[in-house]
C-alpha positions in Angstrom: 89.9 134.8 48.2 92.2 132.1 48.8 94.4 130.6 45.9 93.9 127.7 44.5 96.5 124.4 43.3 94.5 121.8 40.7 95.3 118.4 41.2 95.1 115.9 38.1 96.5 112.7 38.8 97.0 110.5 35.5 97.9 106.8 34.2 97.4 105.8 30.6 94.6 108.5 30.0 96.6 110.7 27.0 93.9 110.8 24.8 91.6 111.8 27.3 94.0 114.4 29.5 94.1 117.3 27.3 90.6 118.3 27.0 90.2 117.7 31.6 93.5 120.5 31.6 92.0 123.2 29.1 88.4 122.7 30.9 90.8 123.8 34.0 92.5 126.6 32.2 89.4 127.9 30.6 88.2 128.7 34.6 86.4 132.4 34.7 88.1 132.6 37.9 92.0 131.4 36.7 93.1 129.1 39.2 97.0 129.5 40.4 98.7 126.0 40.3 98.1 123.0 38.1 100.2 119.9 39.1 99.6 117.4 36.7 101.3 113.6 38.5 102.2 110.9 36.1 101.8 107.3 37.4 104.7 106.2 35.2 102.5 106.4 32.2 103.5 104.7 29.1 101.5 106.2 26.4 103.2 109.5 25.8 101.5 111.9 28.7 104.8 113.4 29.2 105.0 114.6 25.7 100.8 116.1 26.3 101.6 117.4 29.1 105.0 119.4 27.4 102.9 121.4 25.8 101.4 123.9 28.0 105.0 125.0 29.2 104.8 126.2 32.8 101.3 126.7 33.2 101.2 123.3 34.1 103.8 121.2 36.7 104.3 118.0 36.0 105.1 115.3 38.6 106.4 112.0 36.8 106.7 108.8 39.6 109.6 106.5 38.3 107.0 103.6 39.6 103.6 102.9 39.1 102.3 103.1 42.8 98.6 104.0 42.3 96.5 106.8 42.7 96.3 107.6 46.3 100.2 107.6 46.0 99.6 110.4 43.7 97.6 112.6 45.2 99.1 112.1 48.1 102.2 113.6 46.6 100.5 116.4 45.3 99.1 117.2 47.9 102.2 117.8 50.1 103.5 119.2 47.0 100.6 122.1 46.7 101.4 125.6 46.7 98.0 127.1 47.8 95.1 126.6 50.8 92.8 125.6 48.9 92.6 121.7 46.8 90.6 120.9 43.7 91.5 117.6 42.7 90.4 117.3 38.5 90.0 113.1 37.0 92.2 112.9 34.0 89.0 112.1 31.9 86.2 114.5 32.9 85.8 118.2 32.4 85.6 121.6 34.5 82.7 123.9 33.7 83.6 126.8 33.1 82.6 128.4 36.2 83.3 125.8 38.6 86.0 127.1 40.2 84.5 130.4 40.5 81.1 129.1 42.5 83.3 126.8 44.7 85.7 129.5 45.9 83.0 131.8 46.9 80.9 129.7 48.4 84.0 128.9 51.1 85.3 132.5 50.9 81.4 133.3 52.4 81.4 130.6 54.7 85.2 130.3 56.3 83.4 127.8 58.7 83.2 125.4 55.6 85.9 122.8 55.5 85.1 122.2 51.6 82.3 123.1 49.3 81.0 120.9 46.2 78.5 121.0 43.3 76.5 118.7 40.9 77.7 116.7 37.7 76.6 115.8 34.6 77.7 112.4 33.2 78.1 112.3 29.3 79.5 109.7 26.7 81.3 111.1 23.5 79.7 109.4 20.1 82.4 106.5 18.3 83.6 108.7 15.4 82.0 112.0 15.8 83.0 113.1 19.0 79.6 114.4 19.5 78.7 114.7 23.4 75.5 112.8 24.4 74.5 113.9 28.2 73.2 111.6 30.4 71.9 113.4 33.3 73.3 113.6 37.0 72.7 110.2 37.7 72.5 109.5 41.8 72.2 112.8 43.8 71.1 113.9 47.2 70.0 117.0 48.3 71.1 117.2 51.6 71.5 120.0 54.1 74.9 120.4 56.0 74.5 118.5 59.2 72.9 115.1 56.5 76.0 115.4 54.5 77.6 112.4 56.5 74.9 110.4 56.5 73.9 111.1 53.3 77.2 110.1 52.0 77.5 107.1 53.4 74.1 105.6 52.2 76.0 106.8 48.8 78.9 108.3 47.2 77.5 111.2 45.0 79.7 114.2 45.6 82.7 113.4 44.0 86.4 115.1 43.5 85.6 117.3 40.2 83.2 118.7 42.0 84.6 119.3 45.7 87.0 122.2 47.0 88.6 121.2 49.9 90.9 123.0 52.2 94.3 121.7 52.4 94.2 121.9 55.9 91.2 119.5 56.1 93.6 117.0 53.9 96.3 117.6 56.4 93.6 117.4 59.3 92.3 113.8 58.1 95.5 112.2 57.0 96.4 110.9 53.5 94.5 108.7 50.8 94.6 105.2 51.7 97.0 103.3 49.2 96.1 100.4 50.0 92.4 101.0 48.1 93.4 101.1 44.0 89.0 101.5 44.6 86.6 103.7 45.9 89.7 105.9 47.8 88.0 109.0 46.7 84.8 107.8 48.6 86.8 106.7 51.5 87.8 110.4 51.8 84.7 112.2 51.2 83.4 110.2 54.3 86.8 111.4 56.2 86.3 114.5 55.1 82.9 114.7 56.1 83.4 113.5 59.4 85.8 116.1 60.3 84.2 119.5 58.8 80.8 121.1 57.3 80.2 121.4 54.2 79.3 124.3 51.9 76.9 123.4 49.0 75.8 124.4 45.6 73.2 122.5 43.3 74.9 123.7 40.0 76.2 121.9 37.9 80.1 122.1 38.3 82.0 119.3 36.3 81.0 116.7 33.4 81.6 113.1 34.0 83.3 111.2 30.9 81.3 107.7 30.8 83.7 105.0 28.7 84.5 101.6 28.6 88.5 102.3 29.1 90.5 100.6 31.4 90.5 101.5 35.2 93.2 100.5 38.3 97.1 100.5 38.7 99.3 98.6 36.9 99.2 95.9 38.7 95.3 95.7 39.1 94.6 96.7 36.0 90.6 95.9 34.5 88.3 96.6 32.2 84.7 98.7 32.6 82.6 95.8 32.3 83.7 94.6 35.9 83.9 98.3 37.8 81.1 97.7 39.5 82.4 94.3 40.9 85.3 96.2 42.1 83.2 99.0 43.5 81.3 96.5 45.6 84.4 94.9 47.1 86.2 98.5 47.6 82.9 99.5 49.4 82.4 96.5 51.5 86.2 96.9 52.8 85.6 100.1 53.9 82.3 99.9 55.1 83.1 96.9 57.1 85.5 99.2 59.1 83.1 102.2 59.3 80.8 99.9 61.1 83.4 98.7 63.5 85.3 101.5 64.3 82.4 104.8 64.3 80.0 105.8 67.2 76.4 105.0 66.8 75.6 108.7 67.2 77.5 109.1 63.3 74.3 108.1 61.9 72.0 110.7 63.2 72.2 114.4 61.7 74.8 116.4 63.8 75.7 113.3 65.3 74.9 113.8 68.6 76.8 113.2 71.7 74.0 111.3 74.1 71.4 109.1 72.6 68.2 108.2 74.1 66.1 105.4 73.2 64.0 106.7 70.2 67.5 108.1 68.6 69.5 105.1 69.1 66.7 102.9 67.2 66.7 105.5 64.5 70.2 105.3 64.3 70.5 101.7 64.4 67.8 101.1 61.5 70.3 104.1 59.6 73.1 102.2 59.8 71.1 98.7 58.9 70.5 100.7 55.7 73.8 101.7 55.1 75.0 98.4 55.1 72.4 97.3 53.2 73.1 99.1 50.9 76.5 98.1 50.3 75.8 94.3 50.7 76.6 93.7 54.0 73.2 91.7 55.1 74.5 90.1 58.6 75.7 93.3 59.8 72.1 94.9 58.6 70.4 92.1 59.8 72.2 92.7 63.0 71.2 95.8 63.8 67.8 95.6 62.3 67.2 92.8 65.4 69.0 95.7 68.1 66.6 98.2 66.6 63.3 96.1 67.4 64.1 95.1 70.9 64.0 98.8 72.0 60.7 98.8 71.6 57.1 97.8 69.3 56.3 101.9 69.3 55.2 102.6 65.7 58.1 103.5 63.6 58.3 107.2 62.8 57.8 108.5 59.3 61.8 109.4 59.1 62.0 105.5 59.9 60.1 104.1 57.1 61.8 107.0 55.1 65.0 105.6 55.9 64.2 101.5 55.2 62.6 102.3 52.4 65.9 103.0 50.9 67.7 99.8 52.1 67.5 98.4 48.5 68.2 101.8 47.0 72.0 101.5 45.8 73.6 100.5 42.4 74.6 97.5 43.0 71.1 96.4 42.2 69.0 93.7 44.4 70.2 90.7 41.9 72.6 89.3 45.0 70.2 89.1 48.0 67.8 87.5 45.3 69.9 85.0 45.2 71.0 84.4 48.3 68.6 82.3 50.1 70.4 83.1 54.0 69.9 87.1 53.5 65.9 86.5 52.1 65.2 84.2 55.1 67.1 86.9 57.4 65.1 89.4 56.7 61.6 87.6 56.1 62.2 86.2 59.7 62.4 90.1 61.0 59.2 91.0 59.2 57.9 88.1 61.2 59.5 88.5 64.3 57.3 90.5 67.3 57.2 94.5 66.1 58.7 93.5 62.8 55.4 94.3 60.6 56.3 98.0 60.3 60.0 97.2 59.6 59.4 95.0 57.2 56.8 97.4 55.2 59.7 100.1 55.1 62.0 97.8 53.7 59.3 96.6 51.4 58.6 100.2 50.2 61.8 100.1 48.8 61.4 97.3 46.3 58.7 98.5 44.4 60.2 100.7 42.1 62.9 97.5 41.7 59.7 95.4 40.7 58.9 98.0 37.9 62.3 98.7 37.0 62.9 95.0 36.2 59.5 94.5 34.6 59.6 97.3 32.2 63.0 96.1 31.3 62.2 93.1 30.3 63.2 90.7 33.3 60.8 88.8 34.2 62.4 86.2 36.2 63.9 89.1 38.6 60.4 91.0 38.6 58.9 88.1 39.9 61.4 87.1 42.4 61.4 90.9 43.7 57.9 91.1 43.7 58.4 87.9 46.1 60.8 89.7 48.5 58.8 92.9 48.7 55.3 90.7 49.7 56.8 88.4 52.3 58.3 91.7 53.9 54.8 93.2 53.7 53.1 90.6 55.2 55.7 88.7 57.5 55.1 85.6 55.3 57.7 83.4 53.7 59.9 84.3 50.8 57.9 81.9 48.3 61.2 81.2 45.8 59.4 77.8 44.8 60.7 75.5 41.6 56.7 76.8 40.0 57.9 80.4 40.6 60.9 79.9 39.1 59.5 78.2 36.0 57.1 80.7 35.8 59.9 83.7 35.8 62.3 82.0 33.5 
């Protein structure tokens, strides 16, 4: 098998960095390199880091310049073929490295292979581990991994090894993200090679309320997914101007006939609908309907039906009245019917979701969304429903 160099970039995560470097020495298969690169930390890393002697390299920067700088520079800096980048705050199972080495050793074809994650908080004073589950994963065969990936980001770095040729193939992180640069690669990534997949679970995702960013875009947990939206939106924005229609189909094929360019077109509609980006969904949900009022095919409704899917909720097309009238207008547009059902699939779980919870006023205005899309009527967001909601 090919050897392996461990990546664990770091800023201001002391407390935390110990326990992600023994989950990586405690590997049943030992890994062969650990570079551990300091982002001019403050809060005595250095002095951590001292204490494993040379099974562990560290790589201080003299300036806080983020963490794409970082792994960047480990990267060129890596020994070995093969990359497994570790977050200073989660933990390596201890057979991670082990199931991801084999499964590229038995496919060479395989750019990178990755696996599952748990999330898990530690309890205030007894350090007791409570897990929460995997949280957002799809099963997806090789050819869906693009796709797949960019309706959401759910294979993350703990869990991937990647050749470094592929790294060298695809170019370097993007410094100018200080968010969602890991997700920017995996689509890169994904776009250049296949991957090779297992559904164990392979690392454990520290959930905390510490702070995230550089040092000079520092913030707190509370407003991650704020920053996740407008990391997301910046990249997607670009995906949608600068890849091929055919990215959005499995395998991505090279000519398109009518039936797959609609498919593709209601894909990517979903894609960026999912990450807030209504006039470029809205945009392409139009292109899809004037190809044709053919019955939309079960992967179709599949696909719309996951439009209001992502984490970042429904709360801002609820309150934007331009998106709802967009998208009520489709569902009454010629051929819209079936489009608007898919997309009206979607929001019943939402409905539920916000009911059982408690909020009422949101339950109501979803459960106004998800019937005008049924039934092509107007989005009824009246003073009397409102006053009913509140």
């Amino acid at each position: 098998m090919d050897r392996t160099t461990v990546v664990i970039p770091t800023y201001e995560r002391a407390a935390y960095l110990r326990a992600a470097i023994d989950s990586v020495l405690a590997q049943t298969r030992p890994v062969d390199e650990i570079l551990v690169v300091d982002d001019a930390s403050t809060d005595g890393t250095d002095a951590v880091v001292a204490t494993y002697g040379d099974r562990v390299t560290y790589l201080r920067k003299d300036a806080n310049t983020g963490k794409s700088a970082s792994l960047n520079l480990a990267i060129a800096r890596a020994a070995h073929p093969l990359i497994w980048i570790v977050d200073d705050d989660d933990l390596a199972r201890p057979d991670a490295h082990e199931r991801l080495a084999g499964l590229l050793a038995a496919d060479p074809d395989a750019g990178f292979a990755y696996g599952r994650h748990e999330r898990f908080v530690e309890e205030p004073g007894t350090g007791a581990r409570r897990m929460l589950g995997t949280g957002y994963w799809r099963a997806a065969a090789p050819d869906d991994f693009l796709v797949a990936t960019l309706e959401d980001f759910f294979a993350h770095q703990p869990g991937m090894l990647v050749r470094k040729s592929l790294y060298e193939t695809v170019g370097p992180f993007d410094t100018r993200l200080t968010r969602s640069q890991d997700y920017e690669m995996a689509i890169r990534l994904a776009r250049a090679a296949r991957p090779a997949v297992t559904e164990a679970v392979v690392f454990d995702q520290r959930v905390h309320d510490g702070a995230r960013g550089s040092q000079t875009d520092r913030f707190e947990a509370g407003s991650a997914q704020r920053r996740w939206l407008e990391a997301d939106q910046r990249i997607f924005r670009e995906v949608y101007r600068s890849f091929p229609l055919s990215a959005y189909l499995p395998g991505a094929p090279a000519d398109l006939d009518a039936a797959q360019t609609r498919r593709a077109l209601i894909q990517r509609g979903v894609i960026m609908a999912r990450k807030r980006l209504w006039r470029e969904a809205t945009r392409d949900f139009r292109a899809a309907l004037r190809l044709g009022r053919s019955p939309l095919s079960s992967e179709e409704r599949a696909i719309l039906a996951r439009a209001f899917g992502s984490k970042y909720g429904v709360a801002d097309v609820l309150e934007d009245a331009g998106a709802r009238r967009s998208l009520a207008a489709l569902a009454r547009s010629r051929g819209g019917a079936g489009l608007g059902a898919g997309l009206a699939r979607g929001l019943r779980w939402r409905v539920r979701e916000a009911a059982t919870g408690g909020r009422l006023r949101e339950a109501a205005l979803t459960l106004s969304l998800m019937l005008a899309l049924a039934s092509g009527a107007a989005v009824a967001f009246g003073p009397a429903l409102l006053r009913r909601a509140r």
